[in-house]
TIFILUM-631328 format. One record per residue: z negated, y, x negated of N, C-alpha, C in turn. Coordinates in steps of 0.2 Angstrom, whole numbers. Each point is the difference from the previous one (the first is absolute). Last residue first. Layout:
N
+-------+-------+-------+-------+-------+-------+-------+-------+-------+
!  n_pz !  n_py !  n_px ! ca_pz ! ca_py ! ca_px !  c_pz !  c_py !  c_px !
+-------+-------+-------+-------+-------+-------+-------+-------+-------+
!     Z !     Y !     X !     Z !     Y !     X !     Z !     Y !     X !
...
+-------+-------+-------+-------+-------+-------+-------+-------+-------+
! end
This chain:
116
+-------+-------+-------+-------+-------+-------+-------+-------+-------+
!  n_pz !  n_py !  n_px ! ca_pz ! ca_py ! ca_px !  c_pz !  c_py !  c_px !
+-------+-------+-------+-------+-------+-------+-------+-------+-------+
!  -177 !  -206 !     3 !     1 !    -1 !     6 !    -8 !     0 !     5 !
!    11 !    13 !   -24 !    -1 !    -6 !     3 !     0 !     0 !     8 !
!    12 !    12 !   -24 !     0 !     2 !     9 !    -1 !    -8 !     2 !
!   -11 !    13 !   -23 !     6 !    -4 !     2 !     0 !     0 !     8 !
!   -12 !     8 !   -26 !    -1 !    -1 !     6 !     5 !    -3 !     5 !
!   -18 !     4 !   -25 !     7 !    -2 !     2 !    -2 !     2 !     9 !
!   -12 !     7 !   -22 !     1 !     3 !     4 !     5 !    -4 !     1 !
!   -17 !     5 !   -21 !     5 !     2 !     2 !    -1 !    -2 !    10 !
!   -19 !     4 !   -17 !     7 !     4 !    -3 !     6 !    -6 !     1 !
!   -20 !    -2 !    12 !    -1 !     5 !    -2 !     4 !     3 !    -6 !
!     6 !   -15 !    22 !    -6 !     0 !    -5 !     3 !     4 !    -4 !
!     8 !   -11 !    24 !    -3 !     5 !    -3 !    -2 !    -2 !    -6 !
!    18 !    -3 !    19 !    -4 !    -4 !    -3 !    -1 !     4 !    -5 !
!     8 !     6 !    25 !     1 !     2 !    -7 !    -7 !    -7 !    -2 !
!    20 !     1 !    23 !    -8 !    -1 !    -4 !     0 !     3 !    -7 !
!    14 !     3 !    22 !     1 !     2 !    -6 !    -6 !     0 !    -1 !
!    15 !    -8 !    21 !    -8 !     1 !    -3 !     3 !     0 !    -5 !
!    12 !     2 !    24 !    -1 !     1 !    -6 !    -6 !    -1 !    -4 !
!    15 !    -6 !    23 !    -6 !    -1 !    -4 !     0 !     3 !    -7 !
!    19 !     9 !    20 !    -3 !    -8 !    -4 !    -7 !     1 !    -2 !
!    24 !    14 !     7 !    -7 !     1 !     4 !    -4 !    -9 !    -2 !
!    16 !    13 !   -18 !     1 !    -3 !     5 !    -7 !     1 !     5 !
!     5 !     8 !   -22 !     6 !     3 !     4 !     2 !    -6 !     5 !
!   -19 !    13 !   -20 !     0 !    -7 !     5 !     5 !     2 !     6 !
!    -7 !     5 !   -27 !     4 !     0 !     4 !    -1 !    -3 !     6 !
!   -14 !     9 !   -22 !     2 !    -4 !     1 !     3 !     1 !    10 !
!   -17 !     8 !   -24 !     3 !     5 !     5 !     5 !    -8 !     0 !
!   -23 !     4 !    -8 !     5 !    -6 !     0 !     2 !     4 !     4 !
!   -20 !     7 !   -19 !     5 !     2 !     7 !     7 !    -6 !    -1 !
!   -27 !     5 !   -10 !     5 !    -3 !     1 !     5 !     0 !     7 !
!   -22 !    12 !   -16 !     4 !    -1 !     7 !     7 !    -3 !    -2 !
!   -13 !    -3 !   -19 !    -8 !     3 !     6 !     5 !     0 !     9 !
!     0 !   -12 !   -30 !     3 !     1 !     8 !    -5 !     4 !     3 !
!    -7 !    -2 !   -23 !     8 !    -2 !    -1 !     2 !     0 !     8 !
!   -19 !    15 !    -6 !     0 !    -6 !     3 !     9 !    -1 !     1 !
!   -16 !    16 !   -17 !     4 !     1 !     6 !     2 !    -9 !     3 !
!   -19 !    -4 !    -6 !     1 !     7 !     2 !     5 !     2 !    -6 !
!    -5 !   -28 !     5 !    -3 !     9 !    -3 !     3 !     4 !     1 !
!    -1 !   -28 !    12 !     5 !     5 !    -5 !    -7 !     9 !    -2 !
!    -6 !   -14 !    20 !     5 !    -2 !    -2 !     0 !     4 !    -4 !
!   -17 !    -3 !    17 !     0 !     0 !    -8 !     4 !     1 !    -5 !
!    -2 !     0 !    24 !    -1 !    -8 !    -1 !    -1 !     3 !    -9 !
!     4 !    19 !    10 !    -7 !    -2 !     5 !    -1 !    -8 !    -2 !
!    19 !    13 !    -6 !    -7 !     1 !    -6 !    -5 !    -1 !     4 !
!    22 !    -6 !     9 !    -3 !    -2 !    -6 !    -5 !     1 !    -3 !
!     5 !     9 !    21 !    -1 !    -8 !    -1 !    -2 !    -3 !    -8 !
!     8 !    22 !     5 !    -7 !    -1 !    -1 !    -3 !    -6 !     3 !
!    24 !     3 !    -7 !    -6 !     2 !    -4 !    -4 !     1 !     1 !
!    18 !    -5 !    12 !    -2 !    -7 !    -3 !    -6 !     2 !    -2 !
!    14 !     8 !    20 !    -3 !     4 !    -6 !    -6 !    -4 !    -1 !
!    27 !    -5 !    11 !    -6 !    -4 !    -1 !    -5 !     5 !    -5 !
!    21 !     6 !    16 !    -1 !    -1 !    -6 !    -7 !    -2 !     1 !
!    25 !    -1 !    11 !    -6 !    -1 !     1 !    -5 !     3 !    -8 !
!    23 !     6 !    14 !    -5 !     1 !    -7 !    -7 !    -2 !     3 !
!    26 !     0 !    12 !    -5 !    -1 !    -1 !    -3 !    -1 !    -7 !
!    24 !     2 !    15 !    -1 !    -1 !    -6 !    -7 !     4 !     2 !
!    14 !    -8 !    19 !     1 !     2 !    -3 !    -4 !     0 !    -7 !
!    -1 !    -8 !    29 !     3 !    -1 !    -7 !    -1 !     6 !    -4 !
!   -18 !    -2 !    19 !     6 !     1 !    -1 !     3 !    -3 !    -7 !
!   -26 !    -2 !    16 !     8 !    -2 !    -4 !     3 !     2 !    -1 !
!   -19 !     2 !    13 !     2 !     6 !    -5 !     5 !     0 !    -2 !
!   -10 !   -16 !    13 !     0 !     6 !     4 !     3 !     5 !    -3 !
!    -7 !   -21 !    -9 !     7 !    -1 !     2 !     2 !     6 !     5 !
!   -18 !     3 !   -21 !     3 !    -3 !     5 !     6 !    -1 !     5 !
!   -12 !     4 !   -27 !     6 !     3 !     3 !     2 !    -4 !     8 !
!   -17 !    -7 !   -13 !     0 !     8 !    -4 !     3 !     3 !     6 !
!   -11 !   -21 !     9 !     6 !     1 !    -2 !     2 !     7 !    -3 !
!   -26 !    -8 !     2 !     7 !    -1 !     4 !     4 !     3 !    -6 !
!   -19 !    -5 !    -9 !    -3 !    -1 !     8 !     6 !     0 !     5 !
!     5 !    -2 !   -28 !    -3 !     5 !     5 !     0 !    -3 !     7 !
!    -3 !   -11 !   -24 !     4 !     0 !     4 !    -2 !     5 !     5 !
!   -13 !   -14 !   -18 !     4 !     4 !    -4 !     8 !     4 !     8 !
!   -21 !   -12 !     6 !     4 !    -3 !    -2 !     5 !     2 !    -4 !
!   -17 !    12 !     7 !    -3 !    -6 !    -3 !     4 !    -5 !    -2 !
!    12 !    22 !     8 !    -8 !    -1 !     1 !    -1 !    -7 !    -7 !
!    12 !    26 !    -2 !     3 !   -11 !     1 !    -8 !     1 !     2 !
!    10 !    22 !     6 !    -3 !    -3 !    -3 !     1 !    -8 !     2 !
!    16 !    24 !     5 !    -6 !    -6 !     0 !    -4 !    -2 !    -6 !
!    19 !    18 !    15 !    -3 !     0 !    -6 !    -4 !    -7 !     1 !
!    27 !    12 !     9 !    -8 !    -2 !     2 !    -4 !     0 !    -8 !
!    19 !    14 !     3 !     1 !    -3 !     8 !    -7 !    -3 !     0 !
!    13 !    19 !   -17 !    -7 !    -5 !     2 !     3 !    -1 !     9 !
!    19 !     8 !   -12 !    -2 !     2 !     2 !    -8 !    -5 !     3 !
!    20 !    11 !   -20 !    -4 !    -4 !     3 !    -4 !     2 !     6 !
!    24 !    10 !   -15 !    -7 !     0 !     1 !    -3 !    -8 !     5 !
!    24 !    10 !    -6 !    -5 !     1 !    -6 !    -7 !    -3 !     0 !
!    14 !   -12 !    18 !     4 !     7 !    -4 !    -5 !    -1 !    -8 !
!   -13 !   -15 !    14 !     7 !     4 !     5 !     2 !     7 !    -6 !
!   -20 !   -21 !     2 !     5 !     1 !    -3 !     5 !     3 !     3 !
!   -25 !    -8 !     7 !     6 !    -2 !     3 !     5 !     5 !    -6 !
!   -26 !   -11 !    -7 !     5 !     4 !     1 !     7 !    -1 !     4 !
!   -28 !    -9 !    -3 !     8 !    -3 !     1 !     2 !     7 !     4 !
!   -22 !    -9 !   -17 !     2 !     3 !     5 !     8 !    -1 !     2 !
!   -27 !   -11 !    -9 !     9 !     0 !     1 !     1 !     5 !     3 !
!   -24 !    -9 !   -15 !     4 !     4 !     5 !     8 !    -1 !     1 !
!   -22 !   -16 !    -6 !     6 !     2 !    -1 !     4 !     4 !     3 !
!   -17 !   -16 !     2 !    -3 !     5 !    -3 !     4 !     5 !     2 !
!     0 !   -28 !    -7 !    -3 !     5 !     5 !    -1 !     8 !    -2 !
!    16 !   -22 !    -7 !    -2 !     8 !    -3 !    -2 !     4 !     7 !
!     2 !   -28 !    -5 !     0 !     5 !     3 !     0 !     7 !    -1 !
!    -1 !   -19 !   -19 !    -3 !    -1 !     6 !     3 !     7 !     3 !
!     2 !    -7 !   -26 !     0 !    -4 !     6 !    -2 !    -2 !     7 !
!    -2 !    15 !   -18 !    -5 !    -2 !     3 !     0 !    -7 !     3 !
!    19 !    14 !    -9 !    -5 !    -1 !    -6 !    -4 !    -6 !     1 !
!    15 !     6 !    15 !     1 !    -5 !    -2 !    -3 !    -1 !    -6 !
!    -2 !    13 !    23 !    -1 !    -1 !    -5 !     0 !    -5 !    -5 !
!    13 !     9 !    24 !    -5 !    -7 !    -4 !     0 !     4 !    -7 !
!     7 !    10 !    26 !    -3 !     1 !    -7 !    -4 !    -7 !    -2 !
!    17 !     9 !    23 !    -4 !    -4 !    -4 !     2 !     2 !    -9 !
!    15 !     6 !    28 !    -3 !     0 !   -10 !    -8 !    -4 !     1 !
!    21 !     7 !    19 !    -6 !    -2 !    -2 !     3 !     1 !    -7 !
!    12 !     9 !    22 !     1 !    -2 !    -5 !    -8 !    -1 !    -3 !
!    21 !     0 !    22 !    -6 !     1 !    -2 !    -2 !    -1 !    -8 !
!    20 !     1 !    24 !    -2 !     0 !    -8 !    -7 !     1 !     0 !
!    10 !   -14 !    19 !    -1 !     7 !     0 !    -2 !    -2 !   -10 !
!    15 !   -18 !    17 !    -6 !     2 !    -4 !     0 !     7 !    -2 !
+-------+-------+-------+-------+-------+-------+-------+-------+-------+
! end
């Protein structure tokens, strides 16, 4: 099996899906980063394809990050400064596998975790 890696947005204020939503996903090397992809959730709080596909895969350390804020102030969420705006998940992938790292969303706070 070739590595790969997905996500999804639920907002749990709402209750529902977090369409909208920008992502972007860093490769991690030394000091620096390096942009590999960028998206948007569709209608199911989830991107059209795999962020990171199996064409691209390699192990090591990754930054997704989720840019929450203008999601938020487009559903209403919270007042200006906005208790979250970008949230960054740096995390490890040291196999060729499935990866999904879903964020569960609302407007002051933030879980996450390695689903399937």
């Amino acid at each position: 099996m070739a590595g790969y890696l997905t996500t999804h947005v639920l907002d749990t204020a709402r209750g529902s899906p977090a369409a909208g939503l920008r992502i972007t996903l860093d490769r991690i090397h030394g000091d620096g980063a390096t942009r590999l992809s960028e998206a948007m959730t569709n209608a199911d709080g989830r991107t059209d394809a795999p962020i990171l596909p199996e064409a691209e895969f390699a192990t090591g350390t990754y930054t997704l990050t989720f840019h929450a804020g203008d999601y938020l102030r487009a559903q209403g969420h919270g007042t200006e400064p906005l208790f979250l705006d970008e949230i960054p998940i740096r995390f490890g992938m040291d196999a060729a596998d499935h990866y999904h790292v879903p964020l569960l969303l609302s407007p002051f706070g933030y879980s996450t975790y390695r689903g399937s």
